[in-house]
C-alpha positions in Angstrom: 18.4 -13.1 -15.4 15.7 -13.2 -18.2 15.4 -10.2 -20.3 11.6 -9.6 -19.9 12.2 -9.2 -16.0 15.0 -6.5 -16.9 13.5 -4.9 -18.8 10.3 -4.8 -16.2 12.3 -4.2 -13.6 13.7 -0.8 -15.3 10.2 -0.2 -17.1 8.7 -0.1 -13.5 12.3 2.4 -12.3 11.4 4.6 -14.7 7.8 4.9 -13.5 7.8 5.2 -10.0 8.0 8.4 -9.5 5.1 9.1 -11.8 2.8 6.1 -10.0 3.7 8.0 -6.3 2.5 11.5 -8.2 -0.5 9.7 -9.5 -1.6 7.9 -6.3 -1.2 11.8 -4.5 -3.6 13.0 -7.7 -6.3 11.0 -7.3 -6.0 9.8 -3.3 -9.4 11.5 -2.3 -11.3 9.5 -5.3 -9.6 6.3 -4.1 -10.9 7.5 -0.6 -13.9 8.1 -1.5 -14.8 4.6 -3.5 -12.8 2.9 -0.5 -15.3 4.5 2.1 -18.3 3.4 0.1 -17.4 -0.5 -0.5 -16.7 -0.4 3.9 -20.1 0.9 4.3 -21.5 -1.3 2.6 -19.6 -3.9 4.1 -20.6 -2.2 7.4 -24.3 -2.6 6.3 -23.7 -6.6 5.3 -22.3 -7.2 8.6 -25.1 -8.9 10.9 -24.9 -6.8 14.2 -25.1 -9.9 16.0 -21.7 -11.6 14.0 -19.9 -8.9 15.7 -18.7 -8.4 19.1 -19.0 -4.9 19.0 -20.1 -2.5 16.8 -17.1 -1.0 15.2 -17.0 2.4 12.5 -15.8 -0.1 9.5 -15.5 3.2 7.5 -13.2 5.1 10.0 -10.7 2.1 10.3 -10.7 1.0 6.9 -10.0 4.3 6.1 -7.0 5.0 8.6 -6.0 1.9 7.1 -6.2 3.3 3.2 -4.2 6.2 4.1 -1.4 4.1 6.2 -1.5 1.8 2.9 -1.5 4.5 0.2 1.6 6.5 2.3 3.5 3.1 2.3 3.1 3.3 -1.2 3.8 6.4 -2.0 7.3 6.1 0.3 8.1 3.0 -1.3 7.4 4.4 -5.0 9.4 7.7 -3.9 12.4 6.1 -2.0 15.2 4.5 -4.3 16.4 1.3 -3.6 20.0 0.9 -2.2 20.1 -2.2 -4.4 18.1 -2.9 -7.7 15.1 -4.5 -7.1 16.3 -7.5 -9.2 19.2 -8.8 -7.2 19.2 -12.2 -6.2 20.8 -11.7 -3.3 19.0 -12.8 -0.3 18.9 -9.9 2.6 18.9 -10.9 6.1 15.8 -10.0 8.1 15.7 -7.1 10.8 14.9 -8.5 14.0 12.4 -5.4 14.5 9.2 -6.0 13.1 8.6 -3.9 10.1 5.6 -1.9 12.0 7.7 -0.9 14.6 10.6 0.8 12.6 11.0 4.2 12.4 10.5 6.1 8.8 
């Protein structure tokens, strides 16, 4: 394995923890800019494009928080197995929306 992807690899263990505190810090800015770029991709949106008129700023920002706890539980949680192994893991049969935290 080539050292530079070590030594990111360990960089990036070493951080984690810090980038899942960080992302908790500042989650309602992130919200906040989040909310403004939907509306205005809410006001862009011809009316007539759509099929129905949906609240662009209340999904995309269910969505945001589903994304930004993903994150945060995959910064938090430690891998079983480094993150470098070349291994190749067999895939669940469940889909990865359906399984249970």
């Amino acid at each position: 394995m080539p050292l530079r992807k070590v030594v990111r690899e360990s960089a990036f263990n070493l951080a984690r923890r810090d980038l899942a505190l960080f992302l908790e810090e500042h989650e309602d800015d992130l919200l906040a800019v989040f909310r403004e770029e939907m509306q205005r991709l809410d006001d862009e949106l011809p009316e007539e494009a759509a099929l129905i008129d949906l609240n662009m700023v209340g999904i995309g920002d269910m969505i945001l928080k589903a994304a930004l706890r993903a994150l945060r539980r995959f910064l938090r949680e430690v891998p079983e197995k480094p993150l470098c192994s070349t291994e190749v893991q067999p895939v669940e049969s469940v889909p990865f929306w359906r399984r249970k935290p």
